[in-house]
Structure formats: C-alpha cells, structure tokens
Residue, then its C-alpha position, 0 to 999 in steps of 0.5 A: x556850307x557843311x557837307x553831310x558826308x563830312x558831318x557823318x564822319x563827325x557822328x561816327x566819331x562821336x558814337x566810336x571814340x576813335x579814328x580807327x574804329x570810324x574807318x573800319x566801320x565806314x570802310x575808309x582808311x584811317x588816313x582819309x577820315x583824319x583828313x575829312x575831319x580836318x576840311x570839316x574844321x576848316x568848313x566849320x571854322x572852329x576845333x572840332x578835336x583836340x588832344x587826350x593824351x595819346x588820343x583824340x576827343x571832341x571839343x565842346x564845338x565839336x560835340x555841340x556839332x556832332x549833335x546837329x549831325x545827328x539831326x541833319x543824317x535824321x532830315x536826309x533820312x526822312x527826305x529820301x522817304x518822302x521823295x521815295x516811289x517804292x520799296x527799292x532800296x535794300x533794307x539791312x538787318x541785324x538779327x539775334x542767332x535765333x532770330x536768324x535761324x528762325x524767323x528771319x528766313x521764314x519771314x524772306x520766303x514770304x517776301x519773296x513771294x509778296x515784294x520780289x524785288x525788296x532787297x534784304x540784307x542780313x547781318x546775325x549779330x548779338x543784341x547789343x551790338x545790332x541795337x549800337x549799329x542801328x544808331x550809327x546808321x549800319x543796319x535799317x532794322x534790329x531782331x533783339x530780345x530781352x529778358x524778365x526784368x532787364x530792358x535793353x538800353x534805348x538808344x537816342x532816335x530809336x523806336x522799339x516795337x514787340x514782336x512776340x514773346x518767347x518761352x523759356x524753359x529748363x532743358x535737360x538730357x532727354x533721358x531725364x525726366x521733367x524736374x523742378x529748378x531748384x533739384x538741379x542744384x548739383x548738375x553741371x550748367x551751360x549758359x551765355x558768357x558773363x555779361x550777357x543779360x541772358x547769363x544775368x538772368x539765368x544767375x538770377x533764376x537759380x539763385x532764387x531757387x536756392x543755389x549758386x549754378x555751377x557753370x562749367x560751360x560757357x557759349x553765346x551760340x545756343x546751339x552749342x547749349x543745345x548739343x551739350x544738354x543733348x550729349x548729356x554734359x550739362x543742363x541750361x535755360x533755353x527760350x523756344x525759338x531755338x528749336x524752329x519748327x522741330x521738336x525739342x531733341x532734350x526733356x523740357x520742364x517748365x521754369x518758376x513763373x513760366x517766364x518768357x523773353x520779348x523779342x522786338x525789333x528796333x528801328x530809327x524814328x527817322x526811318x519808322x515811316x519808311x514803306x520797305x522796312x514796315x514791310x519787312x517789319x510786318x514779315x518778320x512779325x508774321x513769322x514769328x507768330x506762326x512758329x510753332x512751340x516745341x514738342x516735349 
C-alpha cells in the first residue's frame, strides 16, 4: 500500500524540481524527503528518480505516479469535506498587495462578525507565486488579477472565479492637471519590474500612444509608485484599489480605452465545494464590491 504522506512528497517533487525546494516548501529537511522518497521506491517496486547530471528527475514510472498523486491528494480532499461538520478548519490565503491592504481586512472584519470561529490565515504574495502555491496545496484560496489581454496561466485542478474589476488610471503629481497618454511621452515612469504582466501591459499602453516609456524607476510594491508620483519624481498607471477607501493623494486622468484589470480568486476544484472557503470567497467578494472609487 502507498502512503499519502509519501505520494505528497512525490507531487512536490514533480511541481518543484528538486529536494531542496520540497523540503523548504514542507518544513522537512532535505535528508528526510530523500529517505521517504526512497520507502516510496520500495513501496512502489519500481524507480521513481534517477540521475540528470548532478541532479535528480523523475523516471517515466516516476512521473506516471506523480500523477496518480495528484489525484489521490484530490480524493482525500474531497473526503475530508464530505465527512466535515462545519467550517472549523482554517482557510489560508494568498493575496495580491492591494488586494491585502484592501479587501482582505475589510472582508476579515465581516467574518468576524457572521463566522467567529473560521480561522483565516493569510500570506501577500505576487499572483504568480500564490496561483503555483495553490497547486502544491500551500494556500486554500488565491486574490489575483489580470490584466487587459494577459490571462493568468491556469493551473491543472484550479477554478478561477471574477470577483470585480478594477480601473486603471493614469497617475500623476497632484499639481498636475489631467493629461492624455501620449503628452507624457517625456516624463520619467515608475511601473512593476520586468516580467510582470502588469509592466507588460503598461509598455504596451504607451507604445500604442506613440513613445517608448522611460522608465526610471522600478518597484513591485504600489505603494512606493505611489510615493514617487506623489513626491513628483515620476508618473505611473495605477489600478483603483490601491487607494482603499481614501481619496487619491496624486491627479488622476483616465487611460485610452478606460481599461480595467479582473480580480479572481482561484481555488482547486477539489476544495470548490468546501463550506469555509465559499464563505470566505463570498466576503472577500463583498468587500470588494462595496470599495469605494477614488476621488480625484
């Protein structure tokens, strides 16, 4: 008989790609996961890894059982729901950093009041990561966003749900008066670092409008873009959200288009069903449709 606990460490292994970051993950050392893997072997009778240079990966046995895995970690999910009385268990998030400044505490005031006793633990963590984490079964339930035109990757197993969606705007110092896109051709930028969809997306914008940003600075956190536009240093593209329930401290001018972003949340179909996540789901959405827009 295969033990879950073992074919878990098989699944992590097939998602990470190395001992190391599986026992990180997990909070095993890297010596323990090498020797369940190796009961795993024996259990299963067959290689599960083999050399790749100075690495390791997965046999063909190995990867075909990592996928039963991932099916049986599905089935012990779902049985737990079906056996479970109440929402008792806690339910652990992965939030975007606006998401986390904005909703999610506005959402756990609610919850406090209507399921006092649903633990709630939450992790800020870029979409990317929190969407890959969901998969390895770290976090029950992902805030994320995307933006105009790039859809976030879907995951084997996971369920994506709208929440809302949330304008984008131009930003500027707030002595400045509302301008067009493409009269900002000669200022200095702040966006997100390369990579991310959200600097992706901004290229894109100005581009269209006619020029090649000049992008001076760089942050993933929005609340440094929104200290350097304050401050008078740059101008940026920023989504509504990050201003909460306070007016906007910078001049606000609309985008071509008046764009906006889709913030989801993402869970696995395994847990969909599951009485504390919906409830937690259905706060989060709440809160996000009673945000109030910024005033300009």
């Amino acid at each position: 008989m295969l033990e879950l606990r073992r074919l878990r460490l098989l699944h992590e292994f097939a998602l990470r790609g190395t001992i190391a970051e599986v026992a990180q993950s997990l909070s095993y050392s890297p010596s323990t996961v090498s020797q369940q893997l190796a009961l795993l072997e024996r259990e299963a009778g067959v290689a599960l890894l083999e050399p790749d240079g100075r690495r390791i990966r997965l046999t063909p046995e190995g990867r075909a059982l990592a996928a039963h895995a991932a099916r049986a970690l599905e089935l012990d999910e779902q049985a737990r729901q079906a056996l479970a009385q109440a929402p008792a268990e806690a339910v652990r998030i992965s939030a975007m950093p606006t998401a986390a400044e904005t909703i999610v505490p506005a959402a756990l005031t609610a919850l406090a009041t209507t399921h006092p006793h649903l633990r709630v633990q939450m992790t800020e963590a870029p979409p990317e990561e929190g969407l890959f984490e969901l998969t390895a079964r770290r976090f029950d339930l992902v805030i994320a966003e995307q933006y105009p035109g790039h859809t976030r990757e879907r995951h084997p197993g996971s369920v994506h749900e709208l929440i809302g969606e949330d304008p984008i705007r131009l930003a500027l110092p707030s002595g400045d008066l509302p301008v067009s896109l493409d009269r900002l051709r000669d200022r200095a930028w702040v966006m997100e670092p390369v990579g991310s969809a959200a600097r992706q997306w901004a290229v894109q914008q100005c581009r269209a409008a006619g020029f090649e940003p000049d992008v001076r600075f760089e942050a993933a956190d929005l609340t440094a873009h929104v200290r350097l536009i304050e401050a008078g240093h740059a101008v940026g593209m920023l989504p509504d959200l990050i201003w909460g329930d306070a007016p906007a401290r910078v001049t606000l001018s609309e985008l071509p288009g008046s764009p906006v972003r889709e913030v989801f949340t993402a869970v696995r179909e395994s847990t969909r069903a599951s009485e504390a996540i919906g409830v937690v789901r259905a706060a989060l959405a709440d809160a996000f449709a009673q945000h109030r827009r910024p005033h300009r």
